[in-house]
N, C-alpha and C positions, 0 to 999 in steps of 0.2 A: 503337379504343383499344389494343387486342395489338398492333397492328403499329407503335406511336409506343411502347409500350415495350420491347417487345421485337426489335423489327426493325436489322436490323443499322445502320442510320443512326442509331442511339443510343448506339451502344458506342465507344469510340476503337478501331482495330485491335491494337492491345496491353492487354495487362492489365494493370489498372489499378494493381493492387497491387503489381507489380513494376517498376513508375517508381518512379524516386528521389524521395522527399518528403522539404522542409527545413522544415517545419514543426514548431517548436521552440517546446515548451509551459513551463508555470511549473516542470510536474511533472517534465517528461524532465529538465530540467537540476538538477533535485534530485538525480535517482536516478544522474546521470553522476557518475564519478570523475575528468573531465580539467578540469569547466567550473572551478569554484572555486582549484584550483590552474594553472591557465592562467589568470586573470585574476590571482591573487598574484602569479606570474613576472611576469607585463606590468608591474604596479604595478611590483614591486620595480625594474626595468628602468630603467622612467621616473625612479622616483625616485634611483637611482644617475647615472643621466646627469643628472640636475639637480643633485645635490650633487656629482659631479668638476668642475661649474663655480668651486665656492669653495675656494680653495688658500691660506689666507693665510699669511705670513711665518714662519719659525720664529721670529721672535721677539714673536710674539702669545702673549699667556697662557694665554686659554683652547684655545689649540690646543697648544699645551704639555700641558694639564691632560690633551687628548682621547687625542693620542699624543704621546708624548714623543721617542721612536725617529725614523728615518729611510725612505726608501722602501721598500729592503731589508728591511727588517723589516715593515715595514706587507706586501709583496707578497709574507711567507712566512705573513703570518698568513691572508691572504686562499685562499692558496693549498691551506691546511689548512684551513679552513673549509671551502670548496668538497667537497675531498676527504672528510670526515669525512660533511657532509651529506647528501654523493650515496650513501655507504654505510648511513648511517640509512634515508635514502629505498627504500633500495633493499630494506630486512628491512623496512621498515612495509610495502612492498608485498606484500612475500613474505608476512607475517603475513595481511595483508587476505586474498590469493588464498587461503589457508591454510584461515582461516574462511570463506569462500563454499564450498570442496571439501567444508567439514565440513557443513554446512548444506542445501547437498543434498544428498548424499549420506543424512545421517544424519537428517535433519530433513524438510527440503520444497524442492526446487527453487525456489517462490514464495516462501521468505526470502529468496532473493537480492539484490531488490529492496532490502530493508530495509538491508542491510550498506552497498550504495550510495548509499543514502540519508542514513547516519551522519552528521550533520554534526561527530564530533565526528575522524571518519575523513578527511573531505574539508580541518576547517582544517589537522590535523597535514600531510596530506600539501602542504596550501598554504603551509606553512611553511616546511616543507624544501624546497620547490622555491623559494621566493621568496628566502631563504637561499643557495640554491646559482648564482639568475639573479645576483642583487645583488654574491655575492664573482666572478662569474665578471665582470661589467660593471667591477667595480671595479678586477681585473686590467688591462685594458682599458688604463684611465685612468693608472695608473701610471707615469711618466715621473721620469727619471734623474735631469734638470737642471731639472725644476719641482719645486714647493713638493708636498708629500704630501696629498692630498685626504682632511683627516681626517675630515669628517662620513661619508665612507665609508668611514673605517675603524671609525668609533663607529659609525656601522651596522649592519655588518657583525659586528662586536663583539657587539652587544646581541642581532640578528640568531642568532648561534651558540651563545648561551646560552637563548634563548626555542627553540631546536632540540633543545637536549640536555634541557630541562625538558618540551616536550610528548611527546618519544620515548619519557620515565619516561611520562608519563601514559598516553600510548596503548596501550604494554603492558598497564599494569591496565585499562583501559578496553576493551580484545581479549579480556582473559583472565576479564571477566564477561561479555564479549557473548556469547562459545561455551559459558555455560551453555546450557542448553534451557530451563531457568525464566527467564530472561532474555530470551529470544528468545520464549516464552507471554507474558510480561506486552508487550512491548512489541507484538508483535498484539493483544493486549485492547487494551490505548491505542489503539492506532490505530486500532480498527474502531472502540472506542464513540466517537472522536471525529467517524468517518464518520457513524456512527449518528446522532448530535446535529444535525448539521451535513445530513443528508437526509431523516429522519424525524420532524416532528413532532412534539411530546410531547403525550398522549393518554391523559387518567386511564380513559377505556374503549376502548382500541384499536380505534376505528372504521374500517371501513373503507369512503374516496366511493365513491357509485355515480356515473357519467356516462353518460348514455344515450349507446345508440353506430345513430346512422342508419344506414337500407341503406343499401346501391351502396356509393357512393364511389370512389373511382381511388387503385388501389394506385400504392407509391413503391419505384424497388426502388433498392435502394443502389450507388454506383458504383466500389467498390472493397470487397473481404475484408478482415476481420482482426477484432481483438476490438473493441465498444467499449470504449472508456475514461472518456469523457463526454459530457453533454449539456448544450448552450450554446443555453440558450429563447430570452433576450430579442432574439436579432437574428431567431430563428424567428417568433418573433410578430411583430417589425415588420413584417416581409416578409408574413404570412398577413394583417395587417390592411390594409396597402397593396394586395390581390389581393381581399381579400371573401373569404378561405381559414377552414376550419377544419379543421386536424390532429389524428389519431390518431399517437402515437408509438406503434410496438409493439415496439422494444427496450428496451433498457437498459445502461447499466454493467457490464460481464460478459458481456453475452451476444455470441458468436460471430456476425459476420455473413459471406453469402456474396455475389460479387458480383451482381448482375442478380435476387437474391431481395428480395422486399417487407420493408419495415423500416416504413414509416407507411400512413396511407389518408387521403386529403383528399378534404374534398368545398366547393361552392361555395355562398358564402350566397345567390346568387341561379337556381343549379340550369344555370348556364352551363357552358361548357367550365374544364376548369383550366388554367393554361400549367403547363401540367408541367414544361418547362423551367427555368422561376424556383424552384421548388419544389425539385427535384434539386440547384441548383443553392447554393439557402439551407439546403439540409437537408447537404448536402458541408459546408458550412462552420459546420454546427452540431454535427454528430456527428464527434466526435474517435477514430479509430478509429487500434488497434496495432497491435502485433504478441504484445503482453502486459496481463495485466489490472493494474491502476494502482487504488491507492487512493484516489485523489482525488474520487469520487462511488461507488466501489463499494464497500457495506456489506458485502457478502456477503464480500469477499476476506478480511478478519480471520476469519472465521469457517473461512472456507477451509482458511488458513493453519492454524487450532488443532487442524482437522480429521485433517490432513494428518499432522503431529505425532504427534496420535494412532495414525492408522492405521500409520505409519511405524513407532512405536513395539513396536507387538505384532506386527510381520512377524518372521519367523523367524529372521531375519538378526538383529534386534536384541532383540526379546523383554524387552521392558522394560512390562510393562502399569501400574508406577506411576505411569509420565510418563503413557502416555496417559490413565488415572483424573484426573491433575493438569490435562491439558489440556483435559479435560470438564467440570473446574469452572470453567474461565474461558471457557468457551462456556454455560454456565450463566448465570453474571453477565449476559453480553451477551445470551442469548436472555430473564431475564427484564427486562432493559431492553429488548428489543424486544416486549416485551406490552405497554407502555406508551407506545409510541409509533402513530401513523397512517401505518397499512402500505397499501397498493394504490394506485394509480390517481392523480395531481394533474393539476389544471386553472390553464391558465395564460390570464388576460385581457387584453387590451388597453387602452390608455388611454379608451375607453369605458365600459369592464369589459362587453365581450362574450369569452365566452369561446371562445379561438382554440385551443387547445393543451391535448391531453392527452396527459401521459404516463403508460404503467404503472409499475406497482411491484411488488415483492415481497412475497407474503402469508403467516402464520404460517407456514402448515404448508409452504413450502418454505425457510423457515430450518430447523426442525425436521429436515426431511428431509434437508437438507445437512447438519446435524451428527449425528444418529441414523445416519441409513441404513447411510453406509459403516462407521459402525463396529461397529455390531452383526452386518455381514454378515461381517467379518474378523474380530472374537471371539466368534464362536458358540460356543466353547469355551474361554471363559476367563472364569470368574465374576468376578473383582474387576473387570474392563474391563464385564462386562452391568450387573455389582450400580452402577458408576459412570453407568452408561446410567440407566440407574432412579431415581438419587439424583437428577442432571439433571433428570428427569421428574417427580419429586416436588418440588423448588424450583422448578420451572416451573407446577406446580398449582396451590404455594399462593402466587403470585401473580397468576394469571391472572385477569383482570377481565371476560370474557363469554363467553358460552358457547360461540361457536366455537372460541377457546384451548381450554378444555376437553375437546370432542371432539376436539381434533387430537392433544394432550397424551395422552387414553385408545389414541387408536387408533397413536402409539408406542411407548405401554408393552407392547400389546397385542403388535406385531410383533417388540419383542423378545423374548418369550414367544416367539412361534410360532419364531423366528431361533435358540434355544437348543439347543445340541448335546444329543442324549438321550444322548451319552455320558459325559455332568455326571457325578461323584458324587453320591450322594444329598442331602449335607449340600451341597453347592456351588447344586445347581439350588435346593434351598429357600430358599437364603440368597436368590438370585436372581430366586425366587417373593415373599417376604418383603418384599423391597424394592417388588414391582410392587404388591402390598398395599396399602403405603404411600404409591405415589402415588394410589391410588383414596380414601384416608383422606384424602388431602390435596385432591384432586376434588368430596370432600362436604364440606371443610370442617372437619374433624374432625384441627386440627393437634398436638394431644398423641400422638392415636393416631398420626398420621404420621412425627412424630419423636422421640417417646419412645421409650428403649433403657437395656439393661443398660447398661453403658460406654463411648455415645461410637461405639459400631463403624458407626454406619449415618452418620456425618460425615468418617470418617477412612479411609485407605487402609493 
């Protein structure tokens, strides 16, 4: 069995991950800046060459109404359209690259994603480019001793004002997206719609067990990069045409390397597996990058808020209100994820034998991706701990079984221990004060937990 997977008659003699793949998903073409305005230019294209077919008379009315004017003039206004639009195009870009340099820079590299994602970035820019193909086609068409092809110049017309109306837009629509509070909220949207959309909803956050058989024959994957997704239902056709049942042991997020095990199959009647068909159905189930993508990955929002955070209280930028602010919207989403079915899913067959499991993400390693890093980078900054703790206390008194519970204690716990001794007196107590309050919220006890002089144990 070692020498069919690992033996060199398995591997292509190139790496695998450095072939070109055109494998072109729903999500890349979201996240690209050329798809949407290269299919605008095409339209617009087509549709100019179909209207320089109709030229009627100058002595028709309604083409009177459309232009009144002569060639000449229709092919200075075309030629000022063109000109103006490629100038627009040209600061909406510069804007865009503007905020992606701000964003990592100042924020998280992994907002980047999000700005290419805009769809409100991708119609502006489909505008002006479909604008700028259209008067340039319409150039084109313009002829001395024929009639003036006025639907394209009424196109073009209409065309030039829908450019100068969405270039207002798009500036205000830039100049909220480069807040930071702008850029938090729409990582909470996004992850809690990831969240919905792959966890289960679960008034006691259970988590399946799936008994897992010895042996089995590992699957090791045929190309590096991150996953991005996982596509079961053609995974199970293939494991029920075989008599298969799979362990998936990645996930959405996780890093894989090439020639390392990502599932384990074993055979329902204790035969050989064709590994082959398996490798071969598991290539084309597991959607693998070069970046992690939100399309099944919950954790990336949470990521992202993390990120923000930590970013925030680096020395460079020393702002620990934003990251206090980006701990409350990983609050939100961690206490929706108490209430959702975390670990492990099983996937049946049209039998309903079950053919397919995959893992999942368990409390205490959402916890530990949004705690961890930030408690270890402000050990010395009470209002970023005291917000660590507030987290912990709205994670208490929702939690619904008692492993929440212990996970929830033994964060509070490590912030404690993670706290600079060289606190001020009054800062570490305030700090202490707060972990109090998640133990009060632990027993149950939610007055003690969030009762206060003024409001101070809510606010930053």
């Amino acid at each position: 069995m070692s020498n069919t997977v690992h033996g060199s008659s398995t591997f292509p003699p190139r790496h695998p991950g450095l072939e070109p793949r055109f494998r072109v998903s729903r999500e890349a073409l979201r996240a690209s800046l050329w798809f949407w305005p290269t299919c605008a230019s095409l339209a617009a294209v087509l549709l100019t060459l179909l209207l320089l077919q109709v030229r009627p008379g100058d002595d028709v009315a309604w083409a009177r109404w459309i232009w009144p004017a002569g060639v000449d003039a229709a092919s200075s206004l075309l030629q000022t359209v063109a000109t103006s639009v490629m100038t627009a195009a040209t600061v909406t870009f510069s804007l865009t690259v503007v905020a992606l340099q701000l964003a990592s820079q100042q924020f998280s590299p992994r907002l980047l994603r999000e700005f290419a994602r805009d769809a409100r970035t991708q119609t502006v820019l489909g505008v002006l480019m479909g604008t700028f193909m259209a008067s340039v086609t319409g150039l084109y068409g313009m002829e001395v001793d024929r009639s003036v092809p006025v639907l394209v110049v009424g196109l073009v017309y209409v065309l030039g004002i829908a450019s100068g109306v969405v270039l207002l837009l798009f500036i205000g629509h830039i100049t909220r997206s480069l807040r930071v509070d702008t850029m938090m909220l729409n990582a909470h949207q996004g992850c809690l719609a990831v969240l919905r959309e792959t966890y289960p909803a679960s008034d006691t956050g259970e988590v399946q067990d799936f008994p897992r058989p010895d042996g089995g024959t590992p699957v090791p994957v045929g190309r590096s990069g991150i996953v991005q997704a996982v596509h079961a239902k053609p995974l199970v056709q293939m494991l029920h045409e075989h008599g298969l049942t799979l362990r998936m042991e990645v996930q959405p997020g996780d890093h894989v390397t090439i020639g390392t095990p990502v599932a384990r199959v074993w055979s329902d009647d204790g035969g050989p597996v064709p590994l082959g068909a398996v490798r071969e159905s598991l290539a084309g189930a597991l959607e693998i990058g070069y970046e992690r993508t939100p399309e099944q990955d919950a954790a990336l929002g949470l990521r992202q808020l993390t990120d923000i955070a930590v970013k925030a209280i680096s020395p460079s930028i020393n702002d620990p209100i934003t990251a206090a602010h980006a701990l409350g919207y990983c609050a939100d989403l961690l206490v929706d994820i108490s209430r959702r079915r975390l670990g492990p899913e099983g996937q049946e067959d049209n039998d309903g034998v079950l053919r397919l499991v995959t893992v999942g993400r368990d409390y205490r390693y959402f916890l530990d991706l949004v705690c961890g890093p930030v408690r270890r980078f402000a050990d010395s900054e009470p209002i970023v701990l005291t917000a660590v703790q507030r987290l912990l206390r709205d994670c208490a008194a929702t939690a619904v079984n008692e492993n929440q519970r212990e996970e929830i204690r033994r964060q509070s716990s490590l912030v404690l221990e993670n706290t600079s001794r060289t606190l001020a007196v009054a800062d570490g107590q305030e700090v202490r004060d707060m972990a109090r309050r998640v133990e009060e919220a632990l027993a149950g006890d939610l007055e003690a937990a969030f009762g206060d002089r003024a409001g101070e144990t809510r606010s930053v």
